[in-house]
N, C-alpha and C positions, 0 to 999 in steps of 0.2 A: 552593605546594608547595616542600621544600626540595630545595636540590642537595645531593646524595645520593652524588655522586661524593668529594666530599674528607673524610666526614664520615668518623666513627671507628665500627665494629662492635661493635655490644651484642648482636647475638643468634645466635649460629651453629649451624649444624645440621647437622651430616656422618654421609651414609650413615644414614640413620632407614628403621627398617624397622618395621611392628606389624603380627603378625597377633593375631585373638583366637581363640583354643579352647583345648585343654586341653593342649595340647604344641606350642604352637608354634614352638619348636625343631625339630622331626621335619620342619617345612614346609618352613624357607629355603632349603634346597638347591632345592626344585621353585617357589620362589618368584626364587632367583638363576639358573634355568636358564632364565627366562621363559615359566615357565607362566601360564595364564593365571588374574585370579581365579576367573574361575568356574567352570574346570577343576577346582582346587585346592578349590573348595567343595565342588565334583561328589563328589573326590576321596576329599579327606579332612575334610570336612565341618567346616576353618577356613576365614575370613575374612580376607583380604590386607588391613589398613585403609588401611596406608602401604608404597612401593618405592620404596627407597633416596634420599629427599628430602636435598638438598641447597641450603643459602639462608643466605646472610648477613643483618642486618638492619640497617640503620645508626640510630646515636641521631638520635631528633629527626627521622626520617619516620616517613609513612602510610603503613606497608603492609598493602598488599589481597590476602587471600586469597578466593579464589573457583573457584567450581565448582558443578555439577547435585548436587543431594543423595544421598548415595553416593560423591561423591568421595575424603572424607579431609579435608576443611576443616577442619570442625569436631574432628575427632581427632588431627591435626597441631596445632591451637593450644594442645590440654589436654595436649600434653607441654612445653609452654613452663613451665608451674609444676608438672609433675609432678603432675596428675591421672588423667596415663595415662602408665606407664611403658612406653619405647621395649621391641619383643624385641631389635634392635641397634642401635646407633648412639650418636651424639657429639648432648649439648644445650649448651652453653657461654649465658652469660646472664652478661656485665661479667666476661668471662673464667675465670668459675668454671664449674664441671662439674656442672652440675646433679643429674647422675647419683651424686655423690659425696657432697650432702648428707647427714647423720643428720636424723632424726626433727625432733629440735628445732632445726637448723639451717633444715629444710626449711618450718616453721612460722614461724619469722621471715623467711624469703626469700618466703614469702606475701603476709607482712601490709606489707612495707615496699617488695619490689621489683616484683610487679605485682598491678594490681587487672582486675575485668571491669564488664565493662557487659554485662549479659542481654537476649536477648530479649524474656523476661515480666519483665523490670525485676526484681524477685526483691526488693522490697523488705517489708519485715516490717510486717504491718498495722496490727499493734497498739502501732506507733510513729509519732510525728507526724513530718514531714517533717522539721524541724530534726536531729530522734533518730536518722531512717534515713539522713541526711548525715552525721552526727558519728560513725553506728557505728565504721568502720574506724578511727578515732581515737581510740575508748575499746577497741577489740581491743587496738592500741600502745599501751596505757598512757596516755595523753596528758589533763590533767586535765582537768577538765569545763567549765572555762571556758572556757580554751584553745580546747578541741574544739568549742564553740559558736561562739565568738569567727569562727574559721575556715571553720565550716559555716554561718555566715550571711552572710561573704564568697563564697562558694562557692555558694550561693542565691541572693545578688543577681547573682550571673555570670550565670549560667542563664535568669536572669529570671524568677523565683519570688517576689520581694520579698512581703509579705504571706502568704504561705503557711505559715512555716516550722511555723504551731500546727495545721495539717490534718492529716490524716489520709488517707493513700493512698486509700482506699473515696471520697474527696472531692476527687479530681484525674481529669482527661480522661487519657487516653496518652500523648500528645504530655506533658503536665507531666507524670506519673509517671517517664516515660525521662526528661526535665529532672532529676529527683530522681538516679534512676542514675546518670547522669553524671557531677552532684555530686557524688554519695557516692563515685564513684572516685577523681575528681581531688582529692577532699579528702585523701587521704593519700598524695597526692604522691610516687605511687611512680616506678620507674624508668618502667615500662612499662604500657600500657594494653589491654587484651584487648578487643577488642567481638565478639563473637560472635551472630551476626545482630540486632545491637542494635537494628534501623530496619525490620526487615518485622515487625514486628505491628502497623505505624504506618498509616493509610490515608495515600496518596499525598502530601498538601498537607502534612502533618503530616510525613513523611516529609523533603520537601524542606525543611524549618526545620531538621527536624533538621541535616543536614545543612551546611543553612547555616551553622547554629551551630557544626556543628564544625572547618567549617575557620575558621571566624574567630578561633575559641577556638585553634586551631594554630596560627595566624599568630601569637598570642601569645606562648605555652605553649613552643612547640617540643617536646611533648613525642615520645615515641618510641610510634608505636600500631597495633596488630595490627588490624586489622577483616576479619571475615569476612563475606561475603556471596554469597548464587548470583545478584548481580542486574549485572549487564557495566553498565549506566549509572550505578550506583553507584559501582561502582568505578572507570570510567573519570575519574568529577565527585571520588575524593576520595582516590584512590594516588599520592603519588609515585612508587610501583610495585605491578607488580602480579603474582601468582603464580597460575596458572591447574592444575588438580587435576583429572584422571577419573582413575576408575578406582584412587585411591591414589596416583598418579604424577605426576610436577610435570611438566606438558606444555611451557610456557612460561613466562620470568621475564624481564619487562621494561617498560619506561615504557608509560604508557598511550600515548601516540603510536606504542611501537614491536609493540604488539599490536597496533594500530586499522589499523597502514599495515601494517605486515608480520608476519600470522598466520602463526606456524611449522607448522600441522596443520591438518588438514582439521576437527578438531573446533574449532580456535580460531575458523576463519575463519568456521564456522555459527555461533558465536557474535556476531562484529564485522559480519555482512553486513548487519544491518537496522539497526547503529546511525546516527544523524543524525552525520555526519561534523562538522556545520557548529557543533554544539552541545556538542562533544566536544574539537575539535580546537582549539587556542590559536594566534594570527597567528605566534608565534616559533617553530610546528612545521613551518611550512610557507613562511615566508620565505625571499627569498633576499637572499644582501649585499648591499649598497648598491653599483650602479654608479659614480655620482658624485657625492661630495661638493666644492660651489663653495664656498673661503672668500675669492676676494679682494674687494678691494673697487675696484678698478679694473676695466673692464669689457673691456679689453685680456689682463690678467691669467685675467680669469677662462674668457674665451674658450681661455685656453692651456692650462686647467687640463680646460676641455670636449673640447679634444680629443683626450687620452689616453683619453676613455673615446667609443664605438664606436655609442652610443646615443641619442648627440641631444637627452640630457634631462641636467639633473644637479638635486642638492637643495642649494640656498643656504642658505647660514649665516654670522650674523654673531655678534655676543659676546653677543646678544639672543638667540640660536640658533636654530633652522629660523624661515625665511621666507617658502619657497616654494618652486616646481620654474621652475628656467629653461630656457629650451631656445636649443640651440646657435644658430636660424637667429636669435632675438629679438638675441644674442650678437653673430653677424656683421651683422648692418644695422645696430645699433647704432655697432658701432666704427668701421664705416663714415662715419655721420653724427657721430661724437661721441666721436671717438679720445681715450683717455686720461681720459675722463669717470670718475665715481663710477657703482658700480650704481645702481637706483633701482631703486622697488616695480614702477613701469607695469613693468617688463621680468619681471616674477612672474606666473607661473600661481597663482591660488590653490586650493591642493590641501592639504586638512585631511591635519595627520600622525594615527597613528593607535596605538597603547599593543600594545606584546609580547604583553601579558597580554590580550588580547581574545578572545575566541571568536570566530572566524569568521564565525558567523550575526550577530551585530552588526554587519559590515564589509563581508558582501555590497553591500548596498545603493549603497552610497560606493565601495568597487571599483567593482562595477559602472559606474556615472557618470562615471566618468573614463577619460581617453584615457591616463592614465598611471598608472605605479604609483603606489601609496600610499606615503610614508615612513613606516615602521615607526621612532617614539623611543620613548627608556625615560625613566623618572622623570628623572633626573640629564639628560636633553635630549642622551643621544649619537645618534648616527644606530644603526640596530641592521640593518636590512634593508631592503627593499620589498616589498609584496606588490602581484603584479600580477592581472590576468586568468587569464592564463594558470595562475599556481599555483594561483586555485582550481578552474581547470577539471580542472586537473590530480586535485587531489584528490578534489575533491567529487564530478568526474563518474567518478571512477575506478570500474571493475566487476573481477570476478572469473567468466571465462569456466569451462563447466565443465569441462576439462581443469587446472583451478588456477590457469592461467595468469594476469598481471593483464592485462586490458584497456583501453587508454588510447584509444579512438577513439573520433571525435570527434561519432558520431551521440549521445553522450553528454556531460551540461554543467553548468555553475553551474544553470540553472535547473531542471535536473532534480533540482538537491540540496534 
């Protein structure tokens, strides 16, 4: 997932309001007074779709729109290209006003700045794979070599190779969405629509998908909308996430900061049966590092243990993590052997353990040990620890029903 914080704003949306029926103009005053939608159906027999959504988007993330069907998901994404025009509000897309487009301005801000990926794949039958890949590049103009050249790099991504002379009627689902895909990313637009791209998929198929796409993200970096009503989907593939009832954006925030801290009673029946362990990565729930030992005098390193209050630290030499020393191996040491070099015998061996971990992989290894884990990253700096206790913390964490959270202790890692 990318960090989301420094990156620059490709999609903005201020104040989006849609109702649908034959005036709805006549509505938004009883839609801005906080009427309710169903009042306002009761009423005046319009439909609320959107109330006043507001969301930036940043290039080069996942983001996840989600919601129960009826929310607005789906009708909030089709004013991204102007499939459904706003009753009021701001759409901005690379600083332009989308709102502002002509005819044929809005036809080429189609075809070059976002594509989708459908549900029913929506590929055209009576084209062979390579053909329903290369489309969006014969829409552009783009010559016919070219546009093969391309969609059969775009084919072999996907892992379609041998396919491209079939025939959709002659692919399972899982490879038809493979094709979709393709055919979005083949015209390399700004932006990426998926609009419940992965539920007509059965489960296993499902999960490939999925795989696939962030792997292809890890690449790409491109910038991608995906709508979904399914909270595990979106938890496994938003750098952020937008939560919808009712037309109304309830919550916008990191999958961590939905899963730990539900703004509303309807988020929180949403995240209460999710698998914390499976969801949650070691760097959401770490904590910094007590003590890092780098001398190599064992006099020295004794001095450096006793600023920190804990009685463990994590040794490091220019090899990088070693192991956990602990203060008492420290003192009897310099005792017998003042002014010596560290040595290994004075090492706990305790496996470091990757940022990027899911939780349910580190159970096990927490668990086993008397002390925390060091948490390193790629580049070998120290990043945290995860101990016992922060998973009990989380994993056994409840939510009593006054809202309240409940952190006691008749609750535990094993209960997760």
């Amino acid at each position: 997932m990318s960090d989301v914080a420094a990156q620059e704003v490709l999609i903005e949306v201020e104040g989006l309001y849609k109702v649908f029926g034959n005036n709805p103009s006549s509505v938004m005053p009883l839609v801005k007074q906080g009427v309710s939608k169903d009042d306002i159906l009761t009423k005046t027999g319009h439909t609320v779709g959107l109330k006043d959504i507001n969301l930036s988007i940043h290039r080069g993330e996942t983001f996840v729109i989600m919601g129960l069907s009826g929310s607005g998901k789906s009708t909030l994404v089709r004013h991204f290209n102007r499939l459904i025009d706003p009753t009021e509000g701001l759409m901005r897309v690379g600083g332009v006003d989308v709102m502002s487009l002509s005819a044929k301005q809005l036809e080429q801000f189609r075809r070059h700045k976002m594509s989708m990926v459908f549900q029913r794949f929506g590929l055209m039958p009576h084209r062979t794979v390579i053909d329903n890949i290369a489309y969006g590049l014969s829409v552009q103009g783009v010559d016919k070599k070219t546009r093969l050249d391309k969609a059969m790099e775009w084919l072999n991504t996907v892992g379609l190779s041998g396919y491209e002379h079939q025939y959709p009627s002659q692919l399972s689902g899982g490879q038809q969405q493979r094709v979709g895909l393709a055919r979005a990313l083949c015209t390399d637009t700004d932006v990426l629509l998926m609009d419940e791209a992965f539920s007509a998929l059965d489960p296993l198929i499902r999960s490939e998908m999925q795989d696939q796409l962030i792997e292809l993200q890890e690449k790409l970096h491109k910038t991608i909308v995906f709508i979904t009503h399914d909270l595990d989907e979106a938890l496994r593939l938003g750098d952020r996430i937008a939560i919808l009832k009712d037309g109304e954006l309830v919550q916008l925030g990191t999958p961590e900061q939905i899963l730990l801290n539900p703004a509303t009673a309807y988020v929180e029946a949403f995240v209460k049966d999710v698998n914390r362990a499976r969801a949650l990565t070691v760097e959401t729930v770490m904590k910094p590092p007590l003590c890092r030992i780098t001398a190599e005098i064992i006099d020295d390193a004794l001095e450096q243990m006793r600023k920190s209050s804990d009685g463990y630290g994590y040794y490091f030499t220019e090899d990088g993590y070693q192991g956990v020393v602990l203060q008492q191996a420290l003192e009897e040491a310099v005792k017998e052997l003042p002014g010596q070099k560290m040595d290994a015998h004075m090492l706990e061996n305790i496996s470091a353990i990757s940022p990027d971990s899911l939780l349910e992989a580190v159970i096990p290894e927490t668990l086993d040990n008397d002390y925390p884990l060091p948490v390193i990253d790629e580049e070998g700096d120290l990043r945290g620890e995860l101990s016992r206790s922060c998973l009990s913390r989380v994993l056994g964490e409840t939510h009593s029903s006054d809202g309240k959270k409940d952190d006691g202790e008749s609750t535990g890692v094993e209960a997760a």
